[in-house]
C-alpha positions in Angstrom: -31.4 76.4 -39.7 -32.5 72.8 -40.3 -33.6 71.2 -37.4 -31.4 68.1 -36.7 -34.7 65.6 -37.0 -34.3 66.7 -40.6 -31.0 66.3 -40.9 -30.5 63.2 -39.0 -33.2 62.2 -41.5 -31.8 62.7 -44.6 -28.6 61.1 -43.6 -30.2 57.9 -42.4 -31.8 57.8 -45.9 -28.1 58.0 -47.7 -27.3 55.1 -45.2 -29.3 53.2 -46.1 -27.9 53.0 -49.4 -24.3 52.4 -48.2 -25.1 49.4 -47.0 -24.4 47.2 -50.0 -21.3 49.0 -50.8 -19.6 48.1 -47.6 -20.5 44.8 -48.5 -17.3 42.0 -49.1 -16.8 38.5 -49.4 -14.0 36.0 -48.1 -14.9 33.5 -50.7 -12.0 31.2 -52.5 -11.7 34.1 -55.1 -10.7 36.9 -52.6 -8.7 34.9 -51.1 -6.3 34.1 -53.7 -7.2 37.7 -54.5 -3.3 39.6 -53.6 -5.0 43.0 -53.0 -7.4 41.1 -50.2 -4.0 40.7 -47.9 -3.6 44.4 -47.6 -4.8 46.7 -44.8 -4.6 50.5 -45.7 -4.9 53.4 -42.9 -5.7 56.6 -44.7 -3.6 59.5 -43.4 -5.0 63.0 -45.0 -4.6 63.0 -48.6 -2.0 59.5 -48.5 -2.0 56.3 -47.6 0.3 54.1 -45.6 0.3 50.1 -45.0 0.6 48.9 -41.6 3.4 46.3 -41.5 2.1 43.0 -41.2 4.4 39.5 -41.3 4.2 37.6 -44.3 3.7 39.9 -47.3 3.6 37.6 -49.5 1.8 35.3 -47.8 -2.3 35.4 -48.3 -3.9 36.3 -45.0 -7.6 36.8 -45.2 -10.0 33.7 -44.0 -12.9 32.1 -45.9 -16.1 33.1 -44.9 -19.4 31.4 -46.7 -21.6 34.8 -46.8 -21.0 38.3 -47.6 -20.7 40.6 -45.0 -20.1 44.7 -44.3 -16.3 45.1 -43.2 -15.4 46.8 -40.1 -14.2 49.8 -42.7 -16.9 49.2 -45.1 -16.1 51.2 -48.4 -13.5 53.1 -46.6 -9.8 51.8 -47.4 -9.4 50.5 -43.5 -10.5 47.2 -41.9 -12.0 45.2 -44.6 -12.1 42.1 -42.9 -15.4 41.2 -40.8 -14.6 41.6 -36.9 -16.3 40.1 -33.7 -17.8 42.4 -32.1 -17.7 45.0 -34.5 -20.3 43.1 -35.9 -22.6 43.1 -32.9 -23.4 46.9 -33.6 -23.4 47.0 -36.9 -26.1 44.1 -36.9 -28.3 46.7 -34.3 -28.6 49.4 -37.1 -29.0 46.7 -40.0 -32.1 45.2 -38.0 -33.4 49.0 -37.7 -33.0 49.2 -42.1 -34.8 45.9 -42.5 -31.8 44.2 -43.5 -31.7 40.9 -41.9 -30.5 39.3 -45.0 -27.4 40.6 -44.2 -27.3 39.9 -40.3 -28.0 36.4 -40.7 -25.0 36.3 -43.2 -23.0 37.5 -40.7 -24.4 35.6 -37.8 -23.7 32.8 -39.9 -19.9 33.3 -40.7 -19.4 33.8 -37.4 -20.8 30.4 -36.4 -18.8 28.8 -38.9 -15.3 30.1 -37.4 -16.7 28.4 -34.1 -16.9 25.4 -35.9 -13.6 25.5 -38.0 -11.1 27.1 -34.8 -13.7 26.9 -31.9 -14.5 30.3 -31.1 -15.1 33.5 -33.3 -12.0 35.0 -34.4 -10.9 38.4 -33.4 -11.1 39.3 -37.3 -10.8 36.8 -40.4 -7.1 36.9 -40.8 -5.0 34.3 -40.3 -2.6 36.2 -37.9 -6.1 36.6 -35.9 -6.3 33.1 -35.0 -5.0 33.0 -31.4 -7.9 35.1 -30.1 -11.4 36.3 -30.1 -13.3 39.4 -29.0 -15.9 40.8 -26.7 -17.8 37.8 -27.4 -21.7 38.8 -28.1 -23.1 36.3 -30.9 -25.0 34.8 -28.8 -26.8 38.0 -27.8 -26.8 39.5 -31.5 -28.6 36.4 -32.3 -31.2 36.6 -29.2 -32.0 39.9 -30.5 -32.4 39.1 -34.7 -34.3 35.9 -33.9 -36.7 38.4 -31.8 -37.1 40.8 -34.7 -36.9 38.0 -37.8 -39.1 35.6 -36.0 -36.2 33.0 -37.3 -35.9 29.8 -34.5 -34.5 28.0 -37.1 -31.1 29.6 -36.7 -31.1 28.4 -32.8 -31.1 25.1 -33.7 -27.7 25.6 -35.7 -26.4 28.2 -32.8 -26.9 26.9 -29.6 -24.8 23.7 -29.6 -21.8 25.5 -30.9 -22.3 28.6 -28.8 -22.2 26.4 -26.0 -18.7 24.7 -27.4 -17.5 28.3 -27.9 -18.6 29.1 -24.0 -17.1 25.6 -22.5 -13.8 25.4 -24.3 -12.7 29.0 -25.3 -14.2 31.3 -22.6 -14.3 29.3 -19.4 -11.3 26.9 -20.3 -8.5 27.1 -18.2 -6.7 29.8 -20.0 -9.5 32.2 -19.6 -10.4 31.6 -15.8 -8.8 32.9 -13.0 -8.6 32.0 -9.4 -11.5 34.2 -8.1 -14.2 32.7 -10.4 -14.7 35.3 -13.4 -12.5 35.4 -16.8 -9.9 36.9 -17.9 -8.6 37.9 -21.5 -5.9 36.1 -23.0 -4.4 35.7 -26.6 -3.1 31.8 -27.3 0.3 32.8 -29.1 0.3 36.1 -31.3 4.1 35.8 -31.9 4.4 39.7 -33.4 2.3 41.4 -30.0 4.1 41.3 -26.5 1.5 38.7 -24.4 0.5 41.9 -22.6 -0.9 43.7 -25.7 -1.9 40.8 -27.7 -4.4 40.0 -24.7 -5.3 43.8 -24.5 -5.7 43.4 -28.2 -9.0 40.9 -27.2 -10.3 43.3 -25.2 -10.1 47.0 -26.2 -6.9 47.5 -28.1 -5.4 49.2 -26.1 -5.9 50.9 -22.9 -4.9 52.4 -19.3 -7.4 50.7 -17.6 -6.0 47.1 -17.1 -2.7 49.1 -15.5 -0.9 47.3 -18.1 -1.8 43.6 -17.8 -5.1 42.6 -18.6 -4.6 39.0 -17.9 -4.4 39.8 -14.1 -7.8 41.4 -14.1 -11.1 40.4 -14.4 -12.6 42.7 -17.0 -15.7 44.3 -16.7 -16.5 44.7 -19.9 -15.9 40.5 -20.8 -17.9 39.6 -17.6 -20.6 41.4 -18.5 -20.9 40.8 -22.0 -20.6 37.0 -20.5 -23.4 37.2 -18.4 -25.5 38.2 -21.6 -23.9 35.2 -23.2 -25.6 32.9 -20.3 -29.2 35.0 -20.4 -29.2 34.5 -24.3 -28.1 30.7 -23.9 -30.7 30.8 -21.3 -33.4 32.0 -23.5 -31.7 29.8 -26.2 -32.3 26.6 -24.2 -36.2 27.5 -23.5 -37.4 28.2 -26.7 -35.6 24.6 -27.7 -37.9 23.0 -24.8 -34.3 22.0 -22.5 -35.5 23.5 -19.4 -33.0 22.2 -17.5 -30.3 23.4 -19.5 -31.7 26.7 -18.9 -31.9 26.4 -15.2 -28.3 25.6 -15.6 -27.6 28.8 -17.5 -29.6 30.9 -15.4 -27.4 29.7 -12.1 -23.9 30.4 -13.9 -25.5 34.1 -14.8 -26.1 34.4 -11.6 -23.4 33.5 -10.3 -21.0 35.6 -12.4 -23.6 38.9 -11.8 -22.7 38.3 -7.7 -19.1 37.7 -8.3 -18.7 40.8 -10.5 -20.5 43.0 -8.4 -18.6 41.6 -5.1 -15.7 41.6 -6.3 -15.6 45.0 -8.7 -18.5 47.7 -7.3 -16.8 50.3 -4.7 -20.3 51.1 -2.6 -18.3 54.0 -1.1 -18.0 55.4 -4.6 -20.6 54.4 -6.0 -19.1 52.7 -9.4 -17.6 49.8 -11.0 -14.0 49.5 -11.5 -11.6 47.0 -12.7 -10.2 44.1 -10.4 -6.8 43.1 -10.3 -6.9 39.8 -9.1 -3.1 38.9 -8.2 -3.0 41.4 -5.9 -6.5 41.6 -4.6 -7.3 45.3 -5.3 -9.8 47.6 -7.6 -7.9 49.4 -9.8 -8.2 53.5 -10.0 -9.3 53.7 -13.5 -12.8 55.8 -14.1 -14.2 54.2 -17.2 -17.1 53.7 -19.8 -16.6 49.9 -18.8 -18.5 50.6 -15.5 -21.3 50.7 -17.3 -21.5 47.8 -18.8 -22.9 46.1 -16.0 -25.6 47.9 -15.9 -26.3 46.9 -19.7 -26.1 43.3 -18.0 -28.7 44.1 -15.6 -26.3 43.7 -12.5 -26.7 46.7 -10.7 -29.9 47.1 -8.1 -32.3 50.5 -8.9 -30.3 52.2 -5.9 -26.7 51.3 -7.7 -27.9 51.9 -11.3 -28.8 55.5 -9.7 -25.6 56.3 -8.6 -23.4 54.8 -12.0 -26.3 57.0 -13.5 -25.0 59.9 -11.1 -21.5 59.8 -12.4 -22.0 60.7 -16.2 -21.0 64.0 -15.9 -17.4 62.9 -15.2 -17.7 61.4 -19.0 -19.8 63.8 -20.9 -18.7 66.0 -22.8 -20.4 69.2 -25.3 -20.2 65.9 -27.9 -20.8 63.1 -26.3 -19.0 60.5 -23.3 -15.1 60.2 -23.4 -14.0 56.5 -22.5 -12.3 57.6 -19.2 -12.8 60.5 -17.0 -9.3 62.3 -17.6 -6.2 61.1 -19.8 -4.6 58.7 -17.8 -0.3 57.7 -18.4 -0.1 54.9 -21.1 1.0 51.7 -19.3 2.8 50.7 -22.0 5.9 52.1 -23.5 4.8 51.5 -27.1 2.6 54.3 -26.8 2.6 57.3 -25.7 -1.1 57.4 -26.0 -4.0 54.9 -25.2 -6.7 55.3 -27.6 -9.3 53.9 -25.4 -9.1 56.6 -23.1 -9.6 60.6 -22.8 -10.7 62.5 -25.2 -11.9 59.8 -27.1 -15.5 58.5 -27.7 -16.3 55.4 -29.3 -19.5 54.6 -31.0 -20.3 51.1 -29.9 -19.6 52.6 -26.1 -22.2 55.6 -26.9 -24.4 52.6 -27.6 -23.7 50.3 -25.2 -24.9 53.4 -22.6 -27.2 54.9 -24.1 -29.1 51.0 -24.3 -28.2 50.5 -20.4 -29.7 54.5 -19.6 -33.0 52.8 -21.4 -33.5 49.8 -20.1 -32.8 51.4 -16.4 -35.6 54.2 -17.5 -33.3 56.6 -17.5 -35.0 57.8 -21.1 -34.2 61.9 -20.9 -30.4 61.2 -20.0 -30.3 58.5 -22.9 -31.5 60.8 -25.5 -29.1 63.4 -23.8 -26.1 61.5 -24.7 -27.0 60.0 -28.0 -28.5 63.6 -29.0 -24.9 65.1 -28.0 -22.8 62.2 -30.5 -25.4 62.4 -32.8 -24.8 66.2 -33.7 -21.1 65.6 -33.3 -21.3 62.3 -35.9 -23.8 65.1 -38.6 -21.6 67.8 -38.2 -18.6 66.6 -38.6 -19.9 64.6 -41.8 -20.8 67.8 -42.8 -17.0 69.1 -42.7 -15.2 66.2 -44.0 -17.6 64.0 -46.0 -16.7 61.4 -44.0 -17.3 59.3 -40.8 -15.1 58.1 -38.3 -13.5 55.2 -36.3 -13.7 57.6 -33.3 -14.8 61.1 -32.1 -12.9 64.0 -30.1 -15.7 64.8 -28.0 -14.4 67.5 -25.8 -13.5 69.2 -29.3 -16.3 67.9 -31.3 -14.2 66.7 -34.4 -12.2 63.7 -35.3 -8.9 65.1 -34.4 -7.2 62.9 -31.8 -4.0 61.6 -30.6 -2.1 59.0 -32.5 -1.3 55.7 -30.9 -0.3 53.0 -33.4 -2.2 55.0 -36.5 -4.0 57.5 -37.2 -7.6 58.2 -36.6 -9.2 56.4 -39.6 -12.6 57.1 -41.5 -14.9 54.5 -41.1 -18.2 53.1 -41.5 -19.0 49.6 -39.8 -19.7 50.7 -36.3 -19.9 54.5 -36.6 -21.6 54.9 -39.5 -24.5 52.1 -37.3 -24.1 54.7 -34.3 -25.4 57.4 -36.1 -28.4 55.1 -37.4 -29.4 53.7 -34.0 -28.4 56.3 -31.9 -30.9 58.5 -34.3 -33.8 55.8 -33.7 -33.2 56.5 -29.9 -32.9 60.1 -29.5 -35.0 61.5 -32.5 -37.3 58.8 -34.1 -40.0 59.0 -31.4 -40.0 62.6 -31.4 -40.8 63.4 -34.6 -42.9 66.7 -33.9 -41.2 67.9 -30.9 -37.4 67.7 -32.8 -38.1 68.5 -35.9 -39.0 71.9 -34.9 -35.8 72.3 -32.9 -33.1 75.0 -34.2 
């Protein structure tokens, strides 16, 4: 049997040719374009439209650069998304294609400058919210690997407008001193879901409200907002600017942890502000402030102790058991058990590394990895997430069904191949 080195090998080599494939544009053409205002969800061998207000109306938002869609060639998400972006930059950087993540570091700095923060996707009905907001870390990590300062100049000043007026303005803050996530006005989503819909779309974790919690996954990925700004501010000789960052990262790292890690437990769970208690959720989330760097060694041990509630034969499940949907939409929360999503396999397996924690990184990422190959293998396609208690792509529906995809997943299997098999050459490629 081929060892999986081999195969992970060969499919990293096809990758790399999709790249330009996946590639659209948002330019004054596609936008008058009618076929650019359709999203299509393929169901088995048909095709359904979601329902969106407006039919006739055109939807999608100028970008100046081309970019690789959420979907890439595949029929769903064509638009370019916020923090979708984030990991399909990490396995662009690893194919030497920063061409193409400076095109999309780019667009996204322009919707900061057109609606003052990046858009949840470029649609117009997209325009009362943003995402998991990590720009300002993408960038930190392409200028590192494309040497290219120049693009901090034309970051940092509207990062910063994006930080002051979008994610700690008044609508975003809360009374205990971390944010929140909240949608300005979607008038087809109930408040509840629309600001769900900036966080993980959708899930049992928040117990139905999100905007009464302090999420862990927005804190943290705001804490590597402020280190980035931080570095940001150095390398542009404003030293006090970046003492300035460095006190509001710390400041948010100590509220977070206060406020959301159970010592008795030994974890990270979500806060619910209103009525002062953690909530009983067990989530990948928890780990995200360990990608922040929040946690001491002793705590990181423990969160590192805990993966077994998550891992599966295939990979980690978002939550440790199938929790009751908290809304009555759905009968079914797709960020939740059995599901595992690719940018969270990341998102660990980076925090397992930088923690040292190298053998249970390659672990995980060697587990979705195989998963990601063989079920390629089967359908000829990738996916917008995994069954990994089963180890295929058959889930649950909640609004529609599980799509293929390439955008994120198609990066998992590039990076996650990097971490687990690239450095082992020898020793995997003579694995069964």
């Amino acid at each position: 049997m081929e060892s999986l080195y081999a195969r992970w090998e060969s499919l990293d080599a096809l990758l790399r040719t999709w790249w330009d494939a996946d590639v659209r544009c948002a330019q004054e053409s596609d936008l008058r374009d009618p076929r650019s205002n359709a999203i299509w969800y393929s169901d088995d061998a048909h095709r359904s439209r979601e329902a969106r207000p407006g039919e006739d109306e055109a939807t999608l938002l100028f970008l100046p650069h081309p970019y690789v869609s959420a979907g890439g060639s595949e029929a769903a998400f064509p638009e370019m998304y916020c923090w979708d972006s984030y990991f399909i930059n990490k396995a662009l950087l690893l194919h030497d294609r920063g061409d193409l993540v400076r095109n999309h570091l780019v667009n996204h700095l322009s919707m900061i400058e057109r609606f003052g923060m990046v858009l949840n996707g470029n649609r117009t009905y997209y325009r009362t919210r943003s995402q998991t907001p990590l720009l300002a870390q993408s960038i930190r990590e392409y200028v590192a690997a494309e040497q290219d300062r120049e693009l901090i100049h034309l970051a940092y000043p509207l990062l910063r407008r994006e930080y002051r007026n979008y994610w700690t303005a008044p609508h975003h803050q809360t009374p205990v001193g971390l944010a929140t996530n909240r949608d300005l006005g979607d008038p087809h989503l109930r408040p509840e879901l629309a600001a769900e819909a900036e966080s993980l779309d959708f899930t049992a974790c928040y117990d139905g409200d999100v905007r009464k919690c302090t999420p862990l996954l927005l804190n943290s990925a705001l804490v590597r907002f402020e280190r980035a700004m931080e570095w940001f501010a150095l390398e542009l000789g404003l030293e006090n600017e970046a003492t300035t960052w460095k006190v509001i990262a710390d400041t948010r790292s100590h509220r977070l942890h206060e406020l959301c890690w159970d010592d008795g437990q030994g974890f990270y769970f979500e806060y619910q502000f209103e009525r002062g208690v953690r909530l009983p959720y067990w989530s990948l989330s928890a780990y995200s402030p360990l990608w922040a760097g929040i946690p001491t060694k002793r705590q990181a041990a423990r969160l590192v102790g805990h993966l077994e509630r998550f891992e599966h034969p295939h990979g980690l499940a978002q939550t440790d058991r199938a929790y009751p949907s908290p809304h009555p939409e759905f009968t079914w929360v797709q960020w939740g058990y059995p599901a595992g999503w690719p940018p969270f396999q990341m998102l660990v397996v980076e925090s397992l590394q930088a923690c040292g924690y190298h053998a249970e990184a390659k672990r995980v990422a060697r587990k979705y990895l195989t998963m990601q190959i063989e079920e390629f293998e089967r359908t000829g396609k990738f996916w917008e997430k995994y069954n990994v208690v089963e180890g295929t792509s058959n889930l649950p529906r909640e609004r529609t069904p599980n799509v293929p995809l390439h955008g994120w997943s198609t990066a998992a299997a590039v990076w996650l191949g990097h971490q687990a098999l690239y450095s082992e050459t020898v020793k995997v490629g003579s694995d069964e």
